[in-house]
N, C-alpha and C positions, 0 to 999 in steps of 0.2 A: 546508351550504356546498358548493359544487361547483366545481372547478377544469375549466381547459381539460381537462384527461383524465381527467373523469371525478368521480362523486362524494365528498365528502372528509366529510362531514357532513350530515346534514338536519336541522334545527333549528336554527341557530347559537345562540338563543336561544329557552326554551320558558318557559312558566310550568307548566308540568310535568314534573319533572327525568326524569323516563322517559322523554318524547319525548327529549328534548336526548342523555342516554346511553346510549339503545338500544343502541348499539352499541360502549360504552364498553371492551370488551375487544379490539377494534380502534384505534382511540381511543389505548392509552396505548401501540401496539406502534408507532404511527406518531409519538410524543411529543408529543402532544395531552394537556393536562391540562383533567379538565374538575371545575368548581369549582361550588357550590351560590350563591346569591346572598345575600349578608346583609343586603341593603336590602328586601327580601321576604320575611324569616320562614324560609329554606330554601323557598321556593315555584318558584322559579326556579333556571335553571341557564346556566354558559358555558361555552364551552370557549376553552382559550389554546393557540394556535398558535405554532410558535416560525419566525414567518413576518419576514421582512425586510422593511420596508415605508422606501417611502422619503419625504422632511419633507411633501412635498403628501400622497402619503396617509393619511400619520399625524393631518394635521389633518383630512382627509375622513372620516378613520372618528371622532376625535372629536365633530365635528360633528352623522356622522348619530345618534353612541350618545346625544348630547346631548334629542334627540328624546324618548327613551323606548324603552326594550326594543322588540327586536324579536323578533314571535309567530310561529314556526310558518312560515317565512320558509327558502327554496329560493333560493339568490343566488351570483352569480361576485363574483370579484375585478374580472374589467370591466366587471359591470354595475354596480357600486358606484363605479366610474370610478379603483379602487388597484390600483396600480401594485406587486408584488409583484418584487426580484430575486432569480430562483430559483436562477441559481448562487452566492448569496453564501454565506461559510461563518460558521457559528457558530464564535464562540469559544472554541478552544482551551483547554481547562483547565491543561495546562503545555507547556513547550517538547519537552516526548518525544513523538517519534513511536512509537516501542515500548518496553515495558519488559515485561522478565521478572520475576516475585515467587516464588521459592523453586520455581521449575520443576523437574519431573523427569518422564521419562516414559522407560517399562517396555514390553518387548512383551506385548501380551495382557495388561497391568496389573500383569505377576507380579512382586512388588517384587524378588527375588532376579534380574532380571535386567534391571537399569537400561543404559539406552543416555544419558541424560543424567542428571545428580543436582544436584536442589537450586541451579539456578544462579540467581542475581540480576543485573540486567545493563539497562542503560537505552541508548536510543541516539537523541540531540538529533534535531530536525529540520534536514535540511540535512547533516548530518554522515553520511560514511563510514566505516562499521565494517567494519572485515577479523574475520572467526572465522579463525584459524591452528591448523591442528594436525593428528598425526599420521593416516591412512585409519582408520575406524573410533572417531574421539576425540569422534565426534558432532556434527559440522559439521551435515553437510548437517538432522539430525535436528532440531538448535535452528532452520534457516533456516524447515524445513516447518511448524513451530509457528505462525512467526509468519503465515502465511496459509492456517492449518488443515486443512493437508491431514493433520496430525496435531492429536491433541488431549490438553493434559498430562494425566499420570495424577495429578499432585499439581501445584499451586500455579496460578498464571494466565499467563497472556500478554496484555496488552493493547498494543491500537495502536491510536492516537489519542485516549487515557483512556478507551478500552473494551474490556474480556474478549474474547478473539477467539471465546468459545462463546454472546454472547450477538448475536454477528451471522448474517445469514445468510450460510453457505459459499460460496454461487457470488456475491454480491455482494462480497462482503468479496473475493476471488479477483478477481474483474474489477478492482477497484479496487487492485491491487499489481502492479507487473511484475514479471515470472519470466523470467531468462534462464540457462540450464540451460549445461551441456557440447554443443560441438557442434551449439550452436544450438536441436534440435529443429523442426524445420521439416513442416510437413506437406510429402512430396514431389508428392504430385498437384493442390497448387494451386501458383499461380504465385506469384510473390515480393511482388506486390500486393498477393493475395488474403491470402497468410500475414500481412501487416503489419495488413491488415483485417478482420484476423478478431474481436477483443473489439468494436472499432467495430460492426462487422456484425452482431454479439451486441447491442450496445445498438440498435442501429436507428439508429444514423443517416442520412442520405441521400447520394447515391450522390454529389453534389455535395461533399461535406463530407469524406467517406472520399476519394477520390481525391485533393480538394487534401494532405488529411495526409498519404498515404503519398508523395505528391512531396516534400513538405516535409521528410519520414524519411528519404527517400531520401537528400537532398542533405544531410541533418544527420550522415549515419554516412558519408559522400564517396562517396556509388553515384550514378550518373547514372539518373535517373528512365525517358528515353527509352529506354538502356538496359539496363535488370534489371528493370523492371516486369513484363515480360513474361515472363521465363524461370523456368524450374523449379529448384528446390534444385540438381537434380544436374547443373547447367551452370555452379552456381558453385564457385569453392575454397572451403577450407575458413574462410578469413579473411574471405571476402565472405559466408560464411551466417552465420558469428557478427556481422558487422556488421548481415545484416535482423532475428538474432534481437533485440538490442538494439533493431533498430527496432521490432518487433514488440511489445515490452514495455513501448513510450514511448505505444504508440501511442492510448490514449485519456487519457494526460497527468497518471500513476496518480504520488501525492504518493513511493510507496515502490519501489523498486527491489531486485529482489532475483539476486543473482547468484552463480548455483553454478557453482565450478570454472571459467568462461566460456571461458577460453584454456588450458585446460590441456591441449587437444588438438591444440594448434596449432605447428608449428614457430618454434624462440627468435626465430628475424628475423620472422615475421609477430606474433608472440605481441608481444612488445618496441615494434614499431607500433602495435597494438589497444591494450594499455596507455599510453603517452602517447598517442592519440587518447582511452581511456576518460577520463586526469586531465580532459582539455580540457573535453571533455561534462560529466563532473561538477560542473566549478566553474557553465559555462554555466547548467546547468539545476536548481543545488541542489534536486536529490530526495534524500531521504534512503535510503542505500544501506549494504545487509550483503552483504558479498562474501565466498563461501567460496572460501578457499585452503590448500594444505600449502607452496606454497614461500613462505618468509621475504621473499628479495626481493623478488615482489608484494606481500606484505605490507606491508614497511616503502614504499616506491615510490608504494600506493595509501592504505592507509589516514590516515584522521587518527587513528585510536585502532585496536590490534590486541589482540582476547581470545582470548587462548590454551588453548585445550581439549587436556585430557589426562584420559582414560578416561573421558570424559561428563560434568567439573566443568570448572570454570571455574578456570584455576588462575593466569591472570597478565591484566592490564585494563591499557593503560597510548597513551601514543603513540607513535610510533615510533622519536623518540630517546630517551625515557623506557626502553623495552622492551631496548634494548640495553644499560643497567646494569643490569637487573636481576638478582638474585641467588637464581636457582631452576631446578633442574636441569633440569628441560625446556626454559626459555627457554636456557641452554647449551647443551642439545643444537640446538637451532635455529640457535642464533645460530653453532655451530662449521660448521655445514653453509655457512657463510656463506668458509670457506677453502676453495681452492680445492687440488688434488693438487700445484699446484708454491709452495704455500704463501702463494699472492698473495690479500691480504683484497680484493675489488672495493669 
């Protein structure tokens, strides 16, 4: 079987299962099951594509298989005249987009020195999870798991009901945004270039990148004619954290992941990024883990806030839920919430 890019198969059907799985350790990496025939004694072989076909094709390929096997046979999708949608998505096995299973992870593996321990922790699709907790309580450490720029020393991580160890790292990476402190900004490309940069990574065409990052532009309120052009360090610091947001959106990744985002930003700029971020969020339900230590981005942004204390998970709840709770660190958070002349906000 050969697709527009190239070959996917040769033999789709053989009467010799060794032509059909020559190359069957390829085969299952690409989720191709390939199956022996039982209408021919094990003489024959198929393989099953977990291909979207839509009602005219599904009766075309009927049809032709109604024929009789086909031998030794090199064929497209469009020479068979099916019609294949390649962006469609398989079926979701449940509503999480990530879950953690008894996570923990050790520098250099050495158990006597855990930076996270044993955490459990699931977070819906669509839904915003705030990680809250003290520098060091292991935020950012649970964030990097979930798009492997670490990898647990004990239990799993998956996202979208799969291990993040049994993907590949720069796929699995391109397909999640990452917006850091500060943006992160290459300074020697222009503001374009940094929004097109994962784009530019997959090859898309020059047509296709430019309409998006216009369309980024005006989604984070930058004037496209204006900032397309310019370098990082012609903008404030409140207009780099809006391209890096752009920059994260920018090949339209289901996960969003946001470290600290405004924490370097002054309260009157910070204060408008955050109600611009709720807006965006609802807009575009991606499902988002934002690391934070102050409370009130906390309670502000999140639908649900887990609170880390020494590398565990020590409180899961929502944001009005999270302010009865009864556990001395959520106290200490939640006192930080008075102010010096004793006024609660």
């Amino acid at each position: 079987m050969s697709f527009w890019n190239g070959p996917v198969v040769n033999g789709f059907f053989s009467h010799n299962p060794k032509q059909g799985i020559g190359l069957c350790a390829s085969f299952y990496k690409a989720g191709v099951k390939v199956v022996s025939d039982t209408d021919s004694g094990g003489g024959g072989s198929h393989g099953v594509f977990p291909l979207v076909l839509d009602a005219a094709s599904s009766r075309r390929m009927r049809q032709i298989s109604a024929h009789g096997r086909l031998s030794k046979v090199r064929w497209s999708p469009c020479g068979m005249m099916l019609s294949i949608e390649m962006n469609a998505k398989l079926a979701a096995p449940s509503d999480l987009a990530i879950e953690f299973r008894g996570v923990s992870y050790c520098i250099n593996d050495i158990p006597g020195r855990p930076i996270v321990s044993d955490v459990s922790l699931s977070v819906s699709r669509g839904e915003t999870l705030v990680l809250l907790g003290r520098s060091g309580s292991g935020k950012t450490t649970l964030l990097r798991l979930i798009n492997r720029m670490l990898t647990p020393s004990q239990g799993q991580v998956l996202v979208e009901g799969r291990p993040t160890t049994e993907y590949d790292p720069i796929r699995l990476r391109r397909g999640i945004g990452y917006v850091i402190q500060d943006a992160g900004l290459f300074p020697h490309f222009t503001i374009a270039q940094n929004i097109a940069l994962v784009p530019t990574l997959e090859k898309w065409d020059s047509a296709r990148i430019a309409a998006r990052v216009d369309e980024l532009l005006r989604v984070v309120g930058l004037d496209p004619a204006e900032f397309s052009a310019r370098r990082p360090r012609e903008l404030s610091g409140g207009q780099r954290q809006r391209v890096g947001v752009a920059r994260a959106l920018a090949a339209d990744p289901p996960i969003l992941l946001m470290d600290e985002p405004f924490g370097a930003l002054d309260p009157v700029t910070r204060a408008e990024l955050q109600l611009e971020f709720m807006a965006l969020a609802r807009r575009l339900n991606k499902t988002i883990v934002f690391v934070t230590h102050d409370i009130r981005e906390a309670l502000l942004l999140g639908q649900r806030i887990a609170l880390l204390h020494a590398g565990r998970l020590v409180a899961l709840a929502s944001p009005q839920e999270f302010l009865r709770l009864d556990h001395p660190e959520v106290h200490a958070f939640t006192a930080s919430l008075t102010v010096s002349d004793g006024v609660t906000p």
